[in-house]
DOFILUM-106924 format. One record per residue (C-alpha): chain; y, x, z; residue number from 1. Coordinates in steps of 0.02 Angstrom, whole numbers, plus 50000, padded with zeros to 5 digits. Layout:
BEGIN
{pt 'A',{Y,X,Z},NUM},
...
//
This chain:
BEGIN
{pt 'A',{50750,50171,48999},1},
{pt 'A',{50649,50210,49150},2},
{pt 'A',{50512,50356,49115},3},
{pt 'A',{50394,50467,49192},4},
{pt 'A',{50483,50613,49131},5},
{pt 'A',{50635,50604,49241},6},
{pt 'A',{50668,50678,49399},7},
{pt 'A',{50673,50532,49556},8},
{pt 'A',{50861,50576,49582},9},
{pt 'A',{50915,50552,49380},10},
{pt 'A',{50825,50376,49389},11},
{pt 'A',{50906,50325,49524},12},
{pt 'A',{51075,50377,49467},13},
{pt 'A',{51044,50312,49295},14},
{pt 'A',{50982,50143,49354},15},
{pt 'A',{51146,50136,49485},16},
{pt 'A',{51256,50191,49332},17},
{pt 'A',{51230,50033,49265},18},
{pt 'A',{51267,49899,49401},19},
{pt 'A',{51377,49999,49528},20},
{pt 'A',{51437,49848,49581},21},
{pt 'A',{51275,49746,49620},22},
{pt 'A',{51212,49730,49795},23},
{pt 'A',{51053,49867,49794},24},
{pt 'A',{51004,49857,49984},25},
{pt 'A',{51004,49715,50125},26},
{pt 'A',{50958,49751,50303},27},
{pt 'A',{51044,49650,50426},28},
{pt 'A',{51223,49667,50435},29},
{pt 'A',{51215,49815,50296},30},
{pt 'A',{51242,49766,50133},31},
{pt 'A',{51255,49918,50017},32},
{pt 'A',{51288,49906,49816},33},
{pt 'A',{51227,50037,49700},34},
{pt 'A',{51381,50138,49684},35},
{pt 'A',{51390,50141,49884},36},
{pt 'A',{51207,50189,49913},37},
{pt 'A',{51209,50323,49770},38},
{pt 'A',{51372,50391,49870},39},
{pt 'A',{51269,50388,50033},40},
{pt 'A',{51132,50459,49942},41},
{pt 'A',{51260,50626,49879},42},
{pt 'A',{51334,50646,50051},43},
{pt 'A',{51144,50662,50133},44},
{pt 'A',{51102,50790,50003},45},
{pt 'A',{51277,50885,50037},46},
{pt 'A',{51224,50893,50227},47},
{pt 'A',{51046,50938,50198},48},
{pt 'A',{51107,51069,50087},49},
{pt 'A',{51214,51136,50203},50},
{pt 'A',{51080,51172,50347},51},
{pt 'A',{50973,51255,50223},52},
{pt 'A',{50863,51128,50142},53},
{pt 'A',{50819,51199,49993},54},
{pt 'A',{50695,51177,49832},55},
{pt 'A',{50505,51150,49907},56},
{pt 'A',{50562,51133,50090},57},
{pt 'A',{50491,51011,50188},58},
{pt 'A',{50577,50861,50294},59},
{pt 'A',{50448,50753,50403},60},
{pt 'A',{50540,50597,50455},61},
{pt 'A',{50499,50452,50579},62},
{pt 'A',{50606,50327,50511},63},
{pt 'A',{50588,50128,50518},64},
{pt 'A',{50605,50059,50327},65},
{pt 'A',{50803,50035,50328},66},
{pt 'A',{50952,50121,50235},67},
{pt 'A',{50941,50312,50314},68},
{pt 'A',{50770,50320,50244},69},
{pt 'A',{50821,50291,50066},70},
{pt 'A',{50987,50421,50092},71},
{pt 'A',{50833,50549,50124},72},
{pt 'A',{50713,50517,50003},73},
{pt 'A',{50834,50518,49869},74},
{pt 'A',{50939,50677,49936},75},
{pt 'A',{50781,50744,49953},76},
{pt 'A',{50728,50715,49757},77},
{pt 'A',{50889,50802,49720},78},
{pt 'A',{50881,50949,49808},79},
{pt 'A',{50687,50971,49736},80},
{pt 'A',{50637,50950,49937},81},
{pt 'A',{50477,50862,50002},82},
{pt 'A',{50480,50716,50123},83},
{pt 'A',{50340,50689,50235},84},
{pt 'A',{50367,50517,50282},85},
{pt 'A',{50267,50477,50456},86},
{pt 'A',{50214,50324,50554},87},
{pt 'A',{50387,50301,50678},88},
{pt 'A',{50241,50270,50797},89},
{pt 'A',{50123,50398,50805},90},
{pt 'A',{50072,50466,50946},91},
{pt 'A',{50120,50653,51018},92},
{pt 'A',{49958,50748,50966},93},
{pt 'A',{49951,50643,50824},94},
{pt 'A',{50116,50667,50775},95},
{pt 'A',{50104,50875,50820},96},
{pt 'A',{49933,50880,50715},97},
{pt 'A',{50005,50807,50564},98},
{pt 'A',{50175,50933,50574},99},
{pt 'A',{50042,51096,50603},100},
{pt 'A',{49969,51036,50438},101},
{pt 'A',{50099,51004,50317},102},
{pt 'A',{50236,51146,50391},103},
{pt 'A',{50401,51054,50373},104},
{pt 'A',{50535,51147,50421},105},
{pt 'A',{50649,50981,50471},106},
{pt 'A',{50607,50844,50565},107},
{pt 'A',{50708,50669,50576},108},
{pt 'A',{50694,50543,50676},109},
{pt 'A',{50759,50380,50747},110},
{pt 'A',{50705,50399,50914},111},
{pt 'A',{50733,50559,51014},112},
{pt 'A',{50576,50654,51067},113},
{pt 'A',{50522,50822,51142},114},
{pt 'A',{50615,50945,51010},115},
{pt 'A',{50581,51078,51109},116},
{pt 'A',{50397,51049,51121},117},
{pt 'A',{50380,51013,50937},118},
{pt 'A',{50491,51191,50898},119},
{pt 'A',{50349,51275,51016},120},
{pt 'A',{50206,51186,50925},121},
{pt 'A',{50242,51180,50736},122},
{pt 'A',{50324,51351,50710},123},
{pt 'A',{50375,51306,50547},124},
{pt 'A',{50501,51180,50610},125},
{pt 'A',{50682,51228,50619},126},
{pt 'A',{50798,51074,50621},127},
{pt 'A',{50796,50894,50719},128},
{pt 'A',{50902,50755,50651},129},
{pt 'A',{50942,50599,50734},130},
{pt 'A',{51010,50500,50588},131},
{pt 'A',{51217,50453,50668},132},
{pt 'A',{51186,50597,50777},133},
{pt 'A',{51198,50780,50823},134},
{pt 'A',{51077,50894,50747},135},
{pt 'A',{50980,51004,50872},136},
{pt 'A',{50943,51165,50763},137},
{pt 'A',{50899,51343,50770},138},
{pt 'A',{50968,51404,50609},139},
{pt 'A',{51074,51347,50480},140},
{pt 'A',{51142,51393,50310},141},
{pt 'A',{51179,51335,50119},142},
{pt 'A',{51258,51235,50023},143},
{pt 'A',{51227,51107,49872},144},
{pt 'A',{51238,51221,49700},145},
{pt 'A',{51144,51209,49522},146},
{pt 'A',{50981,51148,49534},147},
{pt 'A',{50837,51176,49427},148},
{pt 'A',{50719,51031,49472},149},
{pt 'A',{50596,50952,49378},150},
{pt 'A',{50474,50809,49367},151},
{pt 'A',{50321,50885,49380},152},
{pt 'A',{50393,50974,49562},153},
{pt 'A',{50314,50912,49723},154},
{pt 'A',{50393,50779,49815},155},
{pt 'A',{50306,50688,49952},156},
{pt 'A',{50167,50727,50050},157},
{pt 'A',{50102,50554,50097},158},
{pt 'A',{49969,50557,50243},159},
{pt 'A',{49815,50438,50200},160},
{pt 'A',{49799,50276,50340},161},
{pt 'A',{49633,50334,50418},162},
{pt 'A',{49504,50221,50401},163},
{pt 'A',{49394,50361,50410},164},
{pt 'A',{49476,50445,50574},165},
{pt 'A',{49531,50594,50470},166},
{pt 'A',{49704,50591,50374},167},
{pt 'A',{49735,50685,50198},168},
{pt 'A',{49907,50742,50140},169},
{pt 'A',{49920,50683,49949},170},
{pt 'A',{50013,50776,49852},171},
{pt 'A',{50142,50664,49728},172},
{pt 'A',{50297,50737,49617},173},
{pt 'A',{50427,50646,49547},174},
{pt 'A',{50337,50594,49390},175},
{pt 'A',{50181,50513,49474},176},
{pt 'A',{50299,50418,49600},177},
{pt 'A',{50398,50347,49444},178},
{pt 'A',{50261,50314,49330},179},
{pt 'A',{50202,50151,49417},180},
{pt 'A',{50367,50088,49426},181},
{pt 'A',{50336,50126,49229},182},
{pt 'A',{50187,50031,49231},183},
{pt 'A',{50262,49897,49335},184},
{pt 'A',{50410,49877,49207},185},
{pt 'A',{50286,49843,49065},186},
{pt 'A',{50196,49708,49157},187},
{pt 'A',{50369,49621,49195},188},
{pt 'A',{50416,49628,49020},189},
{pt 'A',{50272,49490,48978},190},
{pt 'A',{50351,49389,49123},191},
{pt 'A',{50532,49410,49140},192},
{pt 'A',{50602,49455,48958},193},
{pt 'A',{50591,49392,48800},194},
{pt 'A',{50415,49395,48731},195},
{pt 'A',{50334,49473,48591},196},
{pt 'A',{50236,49398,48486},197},
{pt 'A',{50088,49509,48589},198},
{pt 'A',{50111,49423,48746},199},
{pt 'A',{50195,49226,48703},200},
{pt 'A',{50034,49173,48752},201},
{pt 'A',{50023,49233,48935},202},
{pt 'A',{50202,49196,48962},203},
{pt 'A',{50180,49007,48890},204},
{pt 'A',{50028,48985,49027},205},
{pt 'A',{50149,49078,49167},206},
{pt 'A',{50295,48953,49121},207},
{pt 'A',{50157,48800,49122},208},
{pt 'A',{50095,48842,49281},209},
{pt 'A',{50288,48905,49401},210},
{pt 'A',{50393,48805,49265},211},
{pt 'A',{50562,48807,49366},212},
{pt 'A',{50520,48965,49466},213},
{pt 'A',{50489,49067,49317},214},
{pt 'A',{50627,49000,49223},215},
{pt 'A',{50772,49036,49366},216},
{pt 'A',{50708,49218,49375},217},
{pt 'A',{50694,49255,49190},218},
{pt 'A',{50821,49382,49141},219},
{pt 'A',{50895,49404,49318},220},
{pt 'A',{50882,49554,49454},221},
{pt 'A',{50745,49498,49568},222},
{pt 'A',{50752,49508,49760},223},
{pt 'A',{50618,49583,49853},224},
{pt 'A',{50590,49577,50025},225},
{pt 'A',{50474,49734,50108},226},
{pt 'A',{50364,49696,50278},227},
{pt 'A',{50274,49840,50268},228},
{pt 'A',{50305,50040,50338},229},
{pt 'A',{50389,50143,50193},230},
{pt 'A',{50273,50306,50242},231},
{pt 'A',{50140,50203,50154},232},
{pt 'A',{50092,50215,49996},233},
{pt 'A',{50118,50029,49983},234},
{pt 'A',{50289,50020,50077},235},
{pt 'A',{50362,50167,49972},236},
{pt 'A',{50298,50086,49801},237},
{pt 'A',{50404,49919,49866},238},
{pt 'A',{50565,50025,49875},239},
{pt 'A',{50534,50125,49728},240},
{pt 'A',{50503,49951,49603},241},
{pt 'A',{50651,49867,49695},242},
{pt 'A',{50777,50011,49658},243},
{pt 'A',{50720,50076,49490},244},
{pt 'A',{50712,49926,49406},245},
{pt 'A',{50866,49884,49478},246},
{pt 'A',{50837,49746,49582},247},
{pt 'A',{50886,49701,49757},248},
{pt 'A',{50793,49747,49907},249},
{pt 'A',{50766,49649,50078},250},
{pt 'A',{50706,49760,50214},251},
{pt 'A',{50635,49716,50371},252},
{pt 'A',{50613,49858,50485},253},
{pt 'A',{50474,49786,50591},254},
{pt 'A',{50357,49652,50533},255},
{pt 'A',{50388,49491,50617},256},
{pt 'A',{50316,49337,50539},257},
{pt 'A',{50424,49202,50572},258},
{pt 'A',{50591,49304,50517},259},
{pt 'A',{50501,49351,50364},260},
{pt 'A',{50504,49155,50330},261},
{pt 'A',{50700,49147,50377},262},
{pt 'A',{50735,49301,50250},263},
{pt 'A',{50640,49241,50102},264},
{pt 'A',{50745,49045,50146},265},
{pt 'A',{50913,49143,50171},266},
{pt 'A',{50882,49286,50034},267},
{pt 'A',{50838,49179,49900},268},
{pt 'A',{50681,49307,49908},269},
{pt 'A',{50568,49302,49751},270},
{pt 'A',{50450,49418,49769},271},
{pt 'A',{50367,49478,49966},272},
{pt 'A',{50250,49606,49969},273},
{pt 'A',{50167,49608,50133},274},
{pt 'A',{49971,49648,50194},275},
{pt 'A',{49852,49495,50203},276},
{pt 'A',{49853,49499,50381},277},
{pt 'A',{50037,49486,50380},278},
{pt 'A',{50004,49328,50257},279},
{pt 'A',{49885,49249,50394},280},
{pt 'A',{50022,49274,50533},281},
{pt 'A',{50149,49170,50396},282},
{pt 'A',{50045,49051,50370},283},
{pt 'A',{49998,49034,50553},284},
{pt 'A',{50161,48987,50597},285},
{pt 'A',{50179,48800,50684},286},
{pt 'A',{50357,48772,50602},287},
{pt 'A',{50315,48850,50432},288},
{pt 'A',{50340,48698,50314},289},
{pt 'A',{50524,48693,50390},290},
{pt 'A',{50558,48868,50280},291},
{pt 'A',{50614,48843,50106},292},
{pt 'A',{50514,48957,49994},293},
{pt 'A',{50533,48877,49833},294},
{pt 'A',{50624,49036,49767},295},
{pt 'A',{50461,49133,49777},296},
{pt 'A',{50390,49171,49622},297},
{pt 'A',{50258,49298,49681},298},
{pt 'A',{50171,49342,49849},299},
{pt 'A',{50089,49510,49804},300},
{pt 'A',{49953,49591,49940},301},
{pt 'A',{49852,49732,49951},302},
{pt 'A',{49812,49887,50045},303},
{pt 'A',{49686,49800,50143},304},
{pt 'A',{49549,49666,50058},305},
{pt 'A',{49613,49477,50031},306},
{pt 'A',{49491,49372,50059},307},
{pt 'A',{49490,49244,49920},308},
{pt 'A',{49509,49088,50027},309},
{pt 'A',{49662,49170,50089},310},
{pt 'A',{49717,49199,49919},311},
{pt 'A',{49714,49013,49895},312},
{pt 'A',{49799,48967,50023},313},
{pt 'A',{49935,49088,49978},314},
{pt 'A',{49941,48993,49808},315},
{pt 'A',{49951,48817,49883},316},
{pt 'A',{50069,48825,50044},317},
{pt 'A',{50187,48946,49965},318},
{pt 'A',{50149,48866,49779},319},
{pt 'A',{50192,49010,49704},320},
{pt 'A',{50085,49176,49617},321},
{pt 'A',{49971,49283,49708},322},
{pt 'A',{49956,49478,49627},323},
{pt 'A',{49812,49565,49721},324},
{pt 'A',{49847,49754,49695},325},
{pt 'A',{49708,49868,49722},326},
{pt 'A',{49766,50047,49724},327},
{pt 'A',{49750,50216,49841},328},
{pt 'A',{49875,50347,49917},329},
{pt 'A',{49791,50466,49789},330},
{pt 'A',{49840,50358,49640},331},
{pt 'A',{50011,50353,49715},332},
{pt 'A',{49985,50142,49712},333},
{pt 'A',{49920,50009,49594},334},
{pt 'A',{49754,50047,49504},335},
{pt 'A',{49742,49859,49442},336},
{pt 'A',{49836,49696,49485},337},
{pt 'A',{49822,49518,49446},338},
{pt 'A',{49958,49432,49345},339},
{pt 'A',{50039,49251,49330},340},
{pt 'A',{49968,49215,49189},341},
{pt 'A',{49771,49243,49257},342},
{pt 'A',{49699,49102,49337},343},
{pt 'A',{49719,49031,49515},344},
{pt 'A',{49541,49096,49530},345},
{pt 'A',{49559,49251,49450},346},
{pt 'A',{49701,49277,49570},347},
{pt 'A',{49606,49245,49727},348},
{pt 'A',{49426,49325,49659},349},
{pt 'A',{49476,49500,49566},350},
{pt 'A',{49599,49635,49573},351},
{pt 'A',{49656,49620,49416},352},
{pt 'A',{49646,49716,49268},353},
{pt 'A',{49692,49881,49272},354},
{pt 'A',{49906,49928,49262},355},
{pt 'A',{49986,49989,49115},356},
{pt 'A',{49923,50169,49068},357},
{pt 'A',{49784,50155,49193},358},
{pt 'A',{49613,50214,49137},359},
{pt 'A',{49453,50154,49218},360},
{pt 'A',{49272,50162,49230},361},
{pt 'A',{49152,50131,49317},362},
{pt 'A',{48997,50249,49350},363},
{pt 'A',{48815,50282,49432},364},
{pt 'A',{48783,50421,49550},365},
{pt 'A',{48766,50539,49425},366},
{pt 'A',{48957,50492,49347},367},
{pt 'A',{48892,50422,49203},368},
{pt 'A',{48971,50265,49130},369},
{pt 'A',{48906,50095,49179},370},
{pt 'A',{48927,49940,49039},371},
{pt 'A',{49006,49783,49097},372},
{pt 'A',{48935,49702,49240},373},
{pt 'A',{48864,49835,49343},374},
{pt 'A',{48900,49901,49529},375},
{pt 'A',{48955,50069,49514},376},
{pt 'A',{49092,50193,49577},377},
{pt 'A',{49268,50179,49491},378},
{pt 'A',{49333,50319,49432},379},
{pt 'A',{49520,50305,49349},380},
{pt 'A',{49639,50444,49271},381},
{pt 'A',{49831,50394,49240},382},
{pt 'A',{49991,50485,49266},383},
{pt 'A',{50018,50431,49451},384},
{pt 'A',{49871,50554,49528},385},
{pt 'A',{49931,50657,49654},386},
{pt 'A',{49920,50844,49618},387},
{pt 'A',{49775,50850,49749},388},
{pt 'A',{49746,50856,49944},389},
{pt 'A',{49868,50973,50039},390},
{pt 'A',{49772,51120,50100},391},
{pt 'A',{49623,51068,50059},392},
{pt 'A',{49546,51120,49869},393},
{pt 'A',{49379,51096,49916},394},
{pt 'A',{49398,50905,49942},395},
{pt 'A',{49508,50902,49802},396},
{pt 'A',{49378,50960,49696},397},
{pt 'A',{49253,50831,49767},398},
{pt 'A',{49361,50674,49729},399},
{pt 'A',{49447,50737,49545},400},
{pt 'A',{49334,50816,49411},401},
{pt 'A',{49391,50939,49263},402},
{pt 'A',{49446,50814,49132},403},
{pt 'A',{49571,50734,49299},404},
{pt 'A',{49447,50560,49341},405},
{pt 'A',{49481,50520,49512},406},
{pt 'A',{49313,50422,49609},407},
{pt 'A',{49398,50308,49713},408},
{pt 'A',{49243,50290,49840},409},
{pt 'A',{49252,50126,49794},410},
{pt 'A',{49106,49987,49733},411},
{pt 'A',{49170,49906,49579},412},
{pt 'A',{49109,49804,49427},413},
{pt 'A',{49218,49766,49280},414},
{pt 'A',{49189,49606,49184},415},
{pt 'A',{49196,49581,48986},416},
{pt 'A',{49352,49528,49007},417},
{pt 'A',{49407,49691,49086},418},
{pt 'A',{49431,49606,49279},419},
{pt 'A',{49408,49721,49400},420},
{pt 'A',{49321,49661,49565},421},
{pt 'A',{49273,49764,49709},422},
{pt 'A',{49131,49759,49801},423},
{pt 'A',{49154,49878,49941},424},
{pt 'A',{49165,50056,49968},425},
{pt 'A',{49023,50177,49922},426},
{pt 'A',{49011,50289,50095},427},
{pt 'A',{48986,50096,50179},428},
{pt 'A',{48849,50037,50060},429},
{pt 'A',{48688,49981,50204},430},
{pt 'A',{48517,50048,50133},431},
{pt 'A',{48391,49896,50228},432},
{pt 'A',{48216,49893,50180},433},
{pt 'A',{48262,49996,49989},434},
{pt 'A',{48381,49872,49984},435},
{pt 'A',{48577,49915,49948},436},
{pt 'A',{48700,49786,50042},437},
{pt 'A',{48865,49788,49988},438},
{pt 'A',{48966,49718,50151},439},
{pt 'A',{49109,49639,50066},440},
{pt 'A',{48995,49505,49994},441},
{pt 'A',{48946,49490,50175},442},
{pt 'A',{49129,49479,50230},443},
{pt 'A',{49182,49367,50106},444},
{pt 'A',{49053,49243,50099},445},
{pt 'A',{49064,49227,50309},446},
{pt 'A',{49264,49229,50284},447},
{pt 'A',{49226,49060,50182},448},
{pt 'A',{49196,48978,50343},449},
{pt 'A',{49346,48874,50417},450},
{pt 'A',{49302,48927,50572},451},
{pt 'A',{49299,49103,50528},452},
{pt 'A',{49453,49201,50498},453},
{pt 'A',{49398,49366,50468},454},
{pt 'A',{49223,49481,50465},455},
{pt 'A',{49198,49651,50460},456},
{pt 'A',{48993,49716,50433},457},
{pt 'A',{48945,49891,50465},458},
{pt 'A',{48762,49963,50451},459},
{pt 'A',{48688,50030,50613},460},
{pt 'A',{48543,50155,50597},461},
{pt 'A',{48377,50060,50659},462},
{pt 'A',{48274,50144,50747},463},
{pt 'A',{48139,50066,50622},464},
{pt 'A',{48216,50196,50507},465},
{pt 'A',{48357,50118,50398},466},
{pt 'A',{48487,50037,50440},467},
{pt 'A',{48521,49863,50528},468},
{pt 'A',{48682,49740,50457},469},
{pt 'A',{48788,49710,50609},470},
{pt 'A',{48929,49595,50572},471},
{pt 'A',{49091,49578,50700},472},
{pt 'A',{49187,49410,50685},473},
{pt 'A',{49351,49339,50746},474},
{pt 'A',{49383,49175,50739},475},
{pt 'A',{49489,49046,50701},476},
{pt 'A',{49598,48995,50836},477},
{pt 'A',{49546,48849,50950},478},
{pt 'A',{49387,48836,50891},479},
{pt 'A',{49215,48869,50955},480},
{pt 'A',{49091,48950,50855},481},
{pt 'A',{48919,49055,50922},482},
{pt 'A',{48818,49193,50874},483},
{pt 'A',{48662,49101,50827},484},
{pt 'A',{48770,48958,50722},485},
{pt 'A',{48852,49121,50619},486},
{pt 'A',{48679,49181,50579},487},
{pt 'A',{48630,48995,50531},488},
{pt 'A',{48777,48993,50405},489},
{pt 'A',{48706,49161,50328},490},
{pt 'A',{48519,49096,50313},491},
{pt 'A',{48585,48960,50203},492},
{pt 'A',{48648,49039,50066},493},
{pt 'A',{48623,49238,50089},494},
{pt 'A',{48448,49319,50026},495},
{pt 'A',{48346,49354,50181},496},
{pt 'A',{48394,49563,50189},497},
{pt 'A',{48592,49519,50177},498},
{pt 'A',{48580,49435,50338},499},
{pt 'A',{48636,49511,50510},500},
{pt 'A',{48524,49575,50625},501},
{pt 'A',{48653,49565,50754},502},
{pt 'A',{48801,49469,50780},503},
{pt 'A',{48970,49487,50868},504},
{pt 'A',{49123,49392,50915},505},
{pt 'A',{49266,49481,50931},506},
{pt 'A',{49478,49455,50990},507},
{pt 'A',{49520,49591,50868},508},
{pt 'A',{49450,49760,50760},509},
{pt 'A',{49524,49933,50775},510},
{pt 'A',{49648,49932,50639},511},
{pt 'A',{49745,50048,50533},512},
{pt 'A',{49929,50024,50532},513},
{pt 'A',{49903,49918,50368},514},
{pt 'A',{49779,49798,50472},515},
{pt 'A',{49636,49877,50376},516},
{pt 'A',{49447,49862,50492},517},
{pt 'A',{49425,50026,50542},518},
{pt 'A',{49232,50009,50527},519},
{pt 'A',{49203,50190,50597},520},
{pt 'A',{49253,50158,50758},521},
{pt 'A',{49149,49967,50774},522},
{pt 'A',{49034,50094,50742},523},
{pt 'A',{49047,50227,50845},524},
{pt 'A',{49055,50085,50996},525},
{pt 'A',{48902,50015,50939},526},
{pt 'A',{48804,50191,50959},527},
{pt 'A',{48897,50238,51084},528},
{pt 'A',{48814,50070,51175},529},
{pt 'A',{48968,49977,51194},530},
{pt 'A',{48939,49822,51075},531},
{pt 'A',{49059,49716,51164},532},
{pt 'A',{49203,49804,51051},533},
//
């Protein structure tokens, strides 16, 4: 049995112990069982090892999702090392600001680069690896002996996305990685097992509602298939459910949205994780009733908002469940997801209720607990909180109080029923008039236009004292929609201070890797007088 309490490297060999034989990883050509990738997995370690890697050393890496990144993460976990997984594409000074913060002393990579730039800049680096390659090095020693690692030991520093221009290294050890796999394995259990008298009710409305869907994957492995970067929170999370609960993974190493559609036909895929705006680009393709999906059983997003008419048409055209997560780097994933047995429009409107050994609330400015209902902060405490920001105590303090609540930034309310649905995040709250505007209502009730695929609204300070809403729009394609006919869909249903003062249509927003608005920057081009974006 899976727990929190082992180290990353024990679950993974326990879980392989079991089905040695079974096919663990699919990417392309490579097809890798269990027994083989736990093999690969010893023989990384033995060369680490042996150029000095060593309990609490850190390895960056710059590797597309594929087979050589799980090799190092695991080896990693058993040598008690830290990966720093990093965005393949980041740029130079990106890339050399990141490395001067977290100190690794190891650096692999897919693609050569400028070793000898990065061994000037980030003294702390000793070692480039080009995974099938020579190593370029300036030192090394050791070997693979007796070691004393434990769960509670750091092992990944994972890098926030940025929507705020300024990245955080989260701290995570091996127990807050594995504990929502945990969480993940209880949810399954009401889904995919037998069930207890507790939960025969959700799983007879789950089996009403996919019948033949649910009923082929009861009791079997499940294949999942990854679109998304595995130096995100999200990405990781994919491999880490996949492989723990001993299922079989699908990777893609770079989103593309029509072979996504070939891999979950010719996979037999049942569950694809992938960001809504990945969903869009599915759905958006000419050809896509041509793709057999009927083995999909769930479509789960996240990392960026769904908008609920999205949602729905997830549900329809693929006809199988949507699970919204809502979670945060800090929280090492899922804070709350929906399940198969909520309802299509609890699916499409909420997050969810909170995981398995997930505590929430949701409080005022003062961090006092708000009943049902209300627009407050969430705050949540569980296992999977990362140890804190790296180099940085003072911001950990800020964000994680004394009894170990996390505040999210985020707007939430939590129905009677224990739904969570979020409203938007607290630091983009617009104050018009004494009047707090909570964009995503904004964004979602303009997203409910078929001409309107997506809106992002910012607050602009008014010179009125204030601030003015400003919302950015990109449209549908091949159609035709104005300014003035945007702001004559708001004045029909929105109260008179939730509509725009201004409004712009735009291609595209700056996006974080994950496709999230970054709403700084629309911004920063709005007061920096170029509103064209």
């Amino acid at each position: 049995m899976l727990h929190a309490q082992l180290t990353m490297y024990e679950a993974i060999r326990q879980v392989a112990a079991t089905r040695l034989d079974q096919e663990a990883l699919a990417c392309g050509e490579a097809r890798l069982s269990y027994g083989q990738l736990l093999e690969c997995i010893d023989s990384q370690a033995q060369s680490l090892a042996a150029l000095g890697v060593q309990k609490g050393g850190k390895v960056a890496c710059l590797l597309p999702p594929g087979p050589e990144f799980v090799y190092l993460f695991f080896a990693l976990a058993r040598l008690g090392a830290v990966i720093v997984p990093l965005d393949p594409q980041l740029r130079r000074q990106g890339l050399v600001d990141v490395l001067q913060d977290a100190q690794p002393l190891a650096l692999v990579s897919s693609q050569p680069i400028d070793e000898e730039l990065l061994f000037q800049q980030v003294p702390s680096l000793r070692h480039f690896i080009l995974p099938g390659g020579p190593e370029r090095s300036l030192n090394g020693e050791g070997s693979l002996s007796s070691l004393n690692v434990l769960p509670q030991d750091l092992l990944a520093l994972l890098y926030t996305s940025g929507t705020t221009g300024r990245p955080k290294g989260t701290m995570h050890t091996h127990s807050s990685l594995i504990a929502p796999v945990v969480a993940s394995i209880k949810l399954r259990e009401v889904w995919l097992h037998k069930p207890s008298l507790m939960s025969i009710g959700q799983t007879a409305k789950a089996i009403g509602r996919y019948r033949a869907r649910l009923l082929r994957a009861a009791g079997r492995p499940q294949t999942f298939l990854s679109t998304v970067g595995w130096h995100t929170i999200t990405g990781l999370e994919v491999v880490l459910q996949a492989l723990l609960m001993g299922d079989r993974l699908v990777v893609m190493p770079r989103f593309h949205p029509r072979q996504a559609l070939q891999l979950v036909e010719q996979e037999h895929v049942t569950v694809v994780i992938a960001v809504p705006l990945a969903f869009q680009m599915m759905l958006g393709i000419e050809e896509f009733d041509r793709y057999d999906s009927s083995s999909l059983l769930i479509c789960g997003t996240g990392a960026a908002p769904c908008p609920p008419d999205l949602a729905r048409q997830i549900q329809r055209r693929f006809g199988c469940a949507v699970h919204i997560g809502f979670g945060a780097t800090e929280t090492a994933g899922g804070i709350a997801a929906t399940s198969l047995a909520d309802s299509a429009d609890r699916q499409a409107a909420t997050v969810g209720r909170p995981m398995p050994g997930m505590q929430v609330k949701v409080v005022d400015e003062e961090r006092r607990s708000l009943p049902p209902g209300q627009v407050g902060e969430l705050a949540v405490r569980s296992d999977s909180l990362m140890l804190g920001y790296y180099n940085a105590p003072d911001m950990t303090a800020q964000v994680i109080d004394e009894h170990g609540w996390y505040y999210t930034g985020d707007l939430a309310l939590i129905d009677t029923a224990g739904y969570v649905r979020i409203v938007g995040r607290k630091k983009d709250v617009i104050i018009r008039g004494g009047q707090n505007i909570y964009p995503a209502e904004i964004e979602a009730y303009l997203a409910g236009n078929p001409r309107i695929r997506e809106a992002a609204v910012v607050g602009i300070p008014s010179p009125l004292g204030g601030e003015s809403v400003w919302a950015f729009i990109i449209l549908e394609e091949d159609v035709a929609m104005t300014s003035q006919e945007v702001l004559d869909y708001c004045r029909a249903a929105l109260e008179l201070y939730k509509i725009p003062s201004q409004v712009r249509i735009v291609a595209d927003f700056p996006r974080t890797e994950l496709g999230k608005p970054q709403k700084f920057k629309l911004r920063e081009k709005v007061l920096q007088g170029e509103d064209k974006v």
